[in-house]
C-alpha positions as CSV (number, residue, x, y, z in Angstrom):
1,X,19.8,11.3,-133.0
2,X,18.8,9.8,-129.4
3,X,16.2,11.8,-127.6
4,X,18.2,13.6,-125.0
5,X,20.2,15.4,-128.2
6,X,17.2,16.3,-129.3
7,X,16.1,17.8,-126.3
8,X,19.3,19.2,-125.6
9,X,19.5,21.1,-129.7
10,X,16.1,22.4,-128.8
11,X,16.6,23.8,-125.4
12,X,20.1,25.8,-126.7
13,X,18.2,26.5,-130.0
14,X,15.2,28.6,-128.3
15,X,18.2,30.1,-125.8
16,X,20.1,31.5,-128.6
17,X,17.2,32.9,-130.3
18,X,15.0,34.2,-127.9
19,X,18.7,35.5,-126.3
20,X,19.1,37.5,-129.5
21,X,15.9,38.7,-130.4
22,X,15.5,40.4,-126.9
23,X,17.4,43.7,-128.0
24,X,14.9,43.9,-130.9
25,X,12.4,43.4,-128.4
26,X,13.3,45.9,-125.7
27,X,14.0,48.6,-128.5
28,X,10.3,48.1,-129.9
29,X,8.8,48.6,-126.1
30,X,10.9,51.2,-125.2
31,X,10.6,52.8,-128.7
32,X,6.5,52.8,-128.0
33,X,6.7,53.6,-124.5
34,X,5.2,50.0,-123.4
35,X,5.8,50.7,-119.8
36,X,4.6,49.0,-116.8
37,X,2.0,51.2,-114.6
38,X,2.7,50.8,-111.1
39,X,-0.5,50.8,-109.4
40,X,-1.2,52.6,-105.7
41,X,-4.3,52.7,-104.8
42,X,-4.9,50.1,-102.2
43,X,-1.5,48.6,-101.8
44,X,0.7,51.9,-100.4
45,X,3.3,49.4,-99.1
46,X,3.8,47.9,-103.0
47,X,3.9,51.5,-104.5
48,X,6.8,52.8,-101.9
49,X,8.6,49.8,-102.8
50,X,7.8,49.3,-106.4
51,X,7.6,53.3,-107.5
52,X,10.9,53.8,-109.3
53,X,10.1,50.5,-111.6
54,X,7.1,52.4,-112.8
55,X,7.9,52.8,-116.9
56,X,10.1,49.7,-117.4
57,X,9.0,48.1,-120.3
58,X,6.4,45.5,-119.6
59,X,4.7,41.9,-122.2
60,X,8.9,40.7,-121.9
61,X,6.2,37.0,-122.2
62,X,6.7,37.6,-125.3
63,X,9.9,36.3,-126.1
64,X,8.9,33.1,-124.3
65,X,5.7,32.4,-126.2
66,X,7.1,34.0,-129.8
67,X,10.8,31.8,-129.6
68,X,8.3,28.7,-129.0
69,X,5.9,29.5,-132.0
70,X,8.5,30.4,-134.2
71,X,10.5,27.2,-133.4
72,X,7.3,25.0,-133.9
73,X,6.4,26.3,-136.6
74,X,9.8,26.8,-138.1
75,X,10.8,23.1,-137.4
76,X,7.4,22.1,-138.8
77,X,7.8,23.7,-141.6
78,X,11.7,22.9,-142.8
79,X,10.6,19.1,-141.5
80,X,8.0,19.7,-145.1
81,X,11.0,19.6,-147.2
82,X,14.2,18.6,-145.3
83,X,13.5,15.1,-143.5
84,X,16.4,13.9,-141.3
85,X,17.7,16.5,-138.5
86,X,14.9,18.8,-139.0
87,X,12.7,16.0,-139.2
88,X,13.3,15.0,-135.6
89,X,13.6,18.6,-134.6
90,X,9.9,18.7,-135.4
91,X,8.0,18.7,-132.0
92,X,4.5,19.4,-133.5
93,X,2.0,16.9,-133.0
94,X,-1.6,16.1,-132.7
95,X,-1.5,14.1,-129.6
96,X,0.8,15.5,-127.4
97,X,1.6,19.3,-128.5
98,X,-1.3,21.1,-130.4
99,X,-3.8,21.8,-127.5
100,X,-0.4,23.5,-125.3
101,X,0.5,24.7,-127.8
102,X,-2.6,26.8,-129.0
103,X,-3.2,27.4,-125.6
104,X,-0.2,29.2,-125.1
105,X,-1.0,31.2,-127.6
106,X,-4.7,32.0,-127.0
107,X,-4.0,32.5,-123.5
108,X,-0.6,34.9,-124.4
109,X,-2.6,36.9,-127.1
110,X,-5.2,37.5,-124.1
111,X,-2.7,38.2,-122.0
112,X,-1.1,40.6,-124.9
113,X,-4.3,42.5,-124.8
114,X,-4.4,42.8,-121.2
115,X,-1.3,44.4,-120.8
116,X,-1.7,47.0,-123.5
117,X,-4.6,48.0,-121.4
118,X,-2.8,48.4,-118.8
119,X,-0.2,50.7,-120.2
120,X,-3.0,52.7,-122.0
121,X,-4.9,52.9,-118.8
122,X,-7.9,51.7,-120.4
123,X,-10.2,49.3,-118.1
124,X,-11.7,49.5,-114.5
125,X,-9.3,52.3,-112.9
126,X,-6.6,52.2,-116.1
127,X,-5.4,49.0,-115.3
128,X,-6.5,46.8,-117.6
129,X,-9.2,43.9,-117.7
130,X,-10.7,43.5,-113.8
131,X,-10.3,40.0,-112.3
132,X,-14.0,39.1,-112.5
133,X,-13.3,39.7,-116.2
134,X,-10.1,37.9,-116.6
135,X,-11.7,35.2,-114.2
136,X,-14.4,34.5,-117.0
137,X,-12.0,34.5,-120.5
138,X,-9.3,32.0,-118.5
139,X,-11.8,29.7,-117.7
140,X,-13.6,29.9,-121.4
141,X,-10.2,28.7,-122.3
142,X,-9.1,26.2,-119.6
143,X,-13.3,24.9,-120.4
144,X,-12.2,24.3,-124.1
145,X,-9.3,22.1,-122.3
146,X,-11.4,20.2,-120.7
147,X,-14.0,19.7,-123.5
148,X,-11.0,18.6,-125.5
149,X,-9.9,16.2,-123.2
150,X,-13.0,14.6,-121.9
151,X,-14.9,14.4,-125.0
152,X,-12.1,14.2,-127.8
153,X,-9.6,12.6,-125.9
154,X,-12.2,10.4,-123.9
155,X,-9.7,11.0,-120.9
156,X,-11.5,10.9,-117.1
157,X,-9.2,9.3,-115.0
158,X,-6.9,10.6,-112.1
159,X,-3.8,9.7,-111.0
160,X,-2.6,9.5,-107.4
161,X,0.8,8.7,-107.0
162,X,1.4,5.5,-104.8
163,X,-2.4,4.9,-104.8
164,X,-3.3,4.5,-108.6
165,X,-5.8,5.8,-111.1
166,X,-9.2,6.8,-110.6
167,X,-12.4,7.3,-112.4
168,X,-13.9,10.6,-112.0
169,X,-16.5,10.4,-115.1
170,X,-17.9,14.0,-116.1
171,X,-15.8,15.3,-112.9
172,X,-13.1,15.2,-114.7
173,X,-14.0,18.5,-116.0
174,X,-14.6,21.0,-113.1
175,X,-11.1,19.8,-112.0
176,X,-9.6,20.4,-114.8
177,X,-11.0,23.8,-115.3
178,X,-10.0,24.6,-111.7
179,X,-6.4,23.5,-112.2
180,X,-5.9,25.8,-115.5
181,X,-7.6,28.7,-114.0
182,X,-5.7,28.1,-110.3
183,X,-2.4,28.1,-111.9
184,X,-2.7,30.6,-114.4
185,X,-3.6,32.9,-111.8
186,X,-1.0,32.2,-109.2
187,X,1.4,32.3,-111.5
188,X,0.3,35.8,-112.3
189,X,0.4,36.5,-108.4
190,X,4.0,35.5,-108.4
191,X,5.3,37.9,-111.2
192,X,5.6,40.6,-108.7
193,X,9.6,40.6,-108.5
194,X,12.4,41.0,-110.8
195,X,13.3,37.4,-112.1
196,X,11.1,35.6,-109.3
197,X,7.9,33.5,-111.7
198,X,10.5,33.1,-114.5
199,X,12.8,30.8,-112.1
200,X,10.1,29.4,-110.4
201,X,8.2,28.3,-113.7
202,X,12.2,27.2,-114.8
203,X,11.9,24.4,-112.2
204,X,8.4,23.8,-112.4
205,X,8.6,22.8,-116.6
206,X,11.9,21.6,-116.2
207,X,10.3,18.8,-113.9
208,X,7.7,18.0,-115.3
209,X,9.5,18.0,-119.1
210,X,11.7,14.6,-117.5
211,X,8.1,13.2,-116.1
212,X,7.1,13.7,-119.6
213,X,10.1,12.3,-120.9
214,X,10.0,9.4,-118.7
215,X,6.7,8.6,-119.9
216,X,7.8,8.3,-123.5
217,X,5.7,11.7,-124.1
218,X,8.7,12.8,-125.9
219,X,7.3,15.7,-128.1
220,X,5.8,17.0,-124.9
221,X,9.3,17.1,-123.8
222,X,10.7,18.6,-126.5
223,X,7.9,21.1,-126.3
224,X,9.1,22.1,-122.5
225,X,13.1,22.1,-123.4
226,X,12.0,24.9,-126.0
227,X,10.0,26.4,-123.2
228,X,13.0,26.3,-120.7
229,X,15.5,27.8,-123.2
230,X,12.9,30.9,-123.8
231,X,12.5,31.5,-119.9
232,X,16.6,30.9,-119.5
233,X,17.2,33.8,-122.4
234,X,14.1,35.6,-120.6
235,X,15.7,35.2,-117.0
236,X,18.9,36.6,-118.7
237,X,17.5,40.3,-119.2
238,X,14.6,39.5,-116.3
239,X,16.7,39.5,-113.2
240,X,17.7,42.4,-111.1
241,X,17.6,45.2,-112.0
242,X,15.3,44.0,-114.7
243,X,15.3,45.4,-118.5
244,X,11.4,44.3,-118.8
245,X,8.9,42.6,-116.7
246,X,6.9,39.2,-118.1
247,X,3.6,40.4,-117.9
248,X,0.3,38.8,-118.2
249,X,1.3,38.2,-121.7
250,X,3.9,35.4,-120.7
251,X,2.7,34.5,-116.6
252,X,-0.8,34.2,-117.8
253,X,0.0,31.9,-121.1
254,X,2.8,30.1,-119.1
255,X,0.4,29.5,-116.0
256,X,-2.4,27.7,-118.4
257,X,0.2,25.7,-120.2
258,X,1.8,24.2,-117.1
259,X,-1.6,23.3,-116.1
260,X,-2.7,21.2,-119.6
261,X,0.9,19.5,-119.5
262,X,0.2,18.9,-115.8
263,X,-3.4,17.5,-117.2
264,X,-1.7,15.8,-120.4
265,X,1.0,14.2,-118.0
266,X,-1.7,13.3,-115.1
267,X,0.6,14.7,-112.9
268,X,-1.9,17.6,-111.8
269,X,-1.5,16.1,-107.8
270,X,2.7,17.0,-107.8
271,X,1.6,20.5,-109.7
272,X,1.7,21.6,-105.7
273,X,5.5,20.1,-105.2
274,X,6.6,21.9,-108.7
275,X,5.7,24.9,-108.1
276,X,5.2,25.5,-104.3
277,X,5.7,28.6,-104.8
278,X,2.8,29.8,-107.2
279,X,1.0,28.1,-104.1
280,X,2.4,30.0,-101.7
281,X,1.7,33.6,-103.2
282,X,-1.8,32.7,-104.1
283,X,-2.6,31.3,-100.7
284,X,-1.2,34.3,-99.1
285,X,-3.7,36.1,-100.8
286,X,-6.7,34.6,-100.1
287,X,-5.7,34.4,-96.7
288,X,-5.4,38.3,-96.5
289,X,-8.7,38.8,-98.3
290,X,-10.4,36.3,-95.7
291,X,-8.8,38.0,-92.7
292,X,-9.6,41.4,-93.7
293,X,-12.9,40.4,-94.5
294,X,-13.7,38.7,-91.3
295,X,-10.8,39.3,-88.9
296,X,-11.1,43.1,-90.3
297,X,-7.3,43.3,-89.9
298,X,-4.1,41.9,-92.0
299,X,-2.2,38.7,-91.2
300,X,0.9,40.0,-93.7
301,X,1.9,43.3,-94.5
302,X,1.6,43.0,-98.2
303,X,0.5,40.5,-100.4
304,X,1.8,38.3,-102.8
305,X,3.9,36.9,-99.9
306,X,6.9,38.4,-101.6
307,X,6.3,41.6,-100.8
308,X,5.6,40.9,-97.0
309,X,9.4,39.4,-97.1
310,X,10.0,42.5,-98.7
311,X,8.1,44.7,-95.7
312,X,9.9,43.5,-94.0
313,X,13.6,43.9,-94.8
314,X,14.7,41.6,-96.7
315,X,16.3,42.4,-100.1
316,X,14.5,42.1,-103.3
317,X,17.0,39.7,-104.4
318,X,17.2,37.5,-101.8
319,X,13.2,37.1,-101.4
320,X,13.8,35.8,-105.7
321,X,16.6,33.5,-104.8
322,X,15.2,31.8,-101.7
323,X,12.2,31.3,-103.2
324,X,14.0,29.9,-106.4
325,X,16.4,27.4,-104.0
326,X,12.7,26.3,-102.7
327,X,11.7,26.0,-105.9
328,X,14.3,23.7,-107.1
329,X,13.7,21.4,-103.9
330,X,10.3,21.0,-104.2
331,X,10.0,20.6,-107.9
332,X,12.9,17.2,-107.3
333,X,11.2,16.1,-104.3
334,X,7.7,16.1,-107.1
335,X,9.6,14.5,-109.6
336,X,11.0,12.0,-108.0
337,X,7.2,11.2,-106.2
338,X,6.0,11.3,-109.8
339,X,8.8,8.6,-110.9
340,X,8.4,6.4,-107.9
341,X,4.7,6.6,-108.1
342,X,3.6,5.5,-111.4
């Protein structure tokens, strides 16, 4: 079996059962009344757009994060006793797949706990963990990341494309704690609209899966085409009108993942050109904070940017699939940089 039908099995493997396990899903959210809480205070312009979603079923992450742990582990496990196909089907490994793995998990199981705080209204005004909170757990985790790699893995050099590697020593690991934490969190920004950070996180690990593949990394690989067939089977049921939202459950877990393969890949300076996008709506909010803090006035109506596209006019659906078409640029335009760049 060659390597590209090995990616290919995987990626229509996790499809079909993430695909089919999302009825069993949605029934156990809806039966327990796992709804999302649409929040108001502070963001009126959100809340008047946003109201009627209030109740659909929310932590829809976790059919991305439980297809992807029961595959490994499945695979792993059948690959005990039935070398051959399942053999190669196997993705886990030490040196490429463990740490994403776990942190996908970690982070997701956080994440889990997160939401169901939310939709309990436990927390600072019933919604959940605050961000000063959520800012200290995600970097605990992206900080066991970077002890990992920097003491473990002995790994302190960066790569800059066209320009080479470069020895950072011990800062190594303040920028790799900023990169997990920075992309966790505007991936969470960008799971504001129905279908919008499942497509762009599509592109984004679907680019840097072939980086990965082109660097022989080819259980990393396999690791993102089970990733991609989650979020395809996700998308599925995620689009407009959506049946569940993702959650911090899955943007969270996803967001920290795509960072350590970025790290594992040393592709962390093209994380910007896959997923423009997750830069985008987290720049648009620092922005807004700055401006209302100095400028004591707003530069966009509402922030993530989304929702300023959304102030105004334009179509829920068209904000997701513009931003998805520059998605799917950008994310070619990094991969090729990466593959020209070595």
């Amino acid at each position: 079996m060659g390597e590209i039908t090995r990616l290919l099995i995987l990626t229509s493997t996790s499809f079909a059962v993430a695909f089919f396990a999302s009825p069993l899903l949605t029934h156990f959210l809806f039966k327990y009344k796992l709804g999302k809480q649409i929040r108001t205070e502070g963001a009126p312009i959100f809340a008047q757009m946003h109201g009627a979603k209030e109740g659909t079923p929310t932590m829809g992450g976790i059919l991305i994060w439980g297809t992807v742990l029961f595959l490994a582990i499945g695979f792993w496990f059948l690959s005990l006793f039935f070398d051959g196909i399942f053999g190669h089907l196997n993705f886990l490994s030490r040196s490429q797949t463990f740490l994403p793995l776990g942190a996908l998990i970690f982070a997701a199981i956080l994440g889990l706990a997160d939401d169901l705080m939310g939709v309990f209204k436990i927390g600072p005004k019933g919604g959940g963990l605050s961000v000063r909170y959520k800012l200290i757990l995600y970097t605990i985790i992206a900080a066991i990341g970077a002890y990992w790699f920097y003491f473990k893995l002995e790994w302190n050099i960066f790569h800059v494309p066209f320009l080479g590697n470069f020895v950072v020593g011990f800062w190594y690991v303040p920028i790799f704690i900023f990169i997990i934490v920075a992309t966790a969190f505007s991936t969470n920004e960008t799971d504001g609209l129905d279908g919008l950070a499942g497509g762009v996180l599509l592109f984004a690990f679907a680019a840097i899966g072939a980086l990965a593949f082109s660097q022989h990394h080819y259980d990393l690989a396999a690791f993102t085409s089970v990733i991609i067939g989650a979020l395809l089977a996700f998308l599925w049921f995620n689009i407009y009108p959506a049946k569940f939202f993702m959650g911090d459950t899955g943007a969270m877990s996803l967001g920290v993942t795509l960072g350590i393969i970025a790290m594992l890949t040393n592709s962390a300076m093209l994380l910007p050109l896959f997923a423009i996008i997750l830069v985008l709506e987290s720049g648009s909010v620092i922005i807004q904070v700055l401006s209302k803090k100095f400028r004591k006035k707003k530069i966009f109506l509402s922030t993530p940017i989304h929702h300023h596209f959304e102030a105004i006019g334009w179509p829920e659906t068209k904000v997701t699939m513009r931003f998805w078409i520059i998605s799917a640029v950008t994310a070619a335009i990094g991969l090729i940089i990466g593959l020209l760049g070595k």
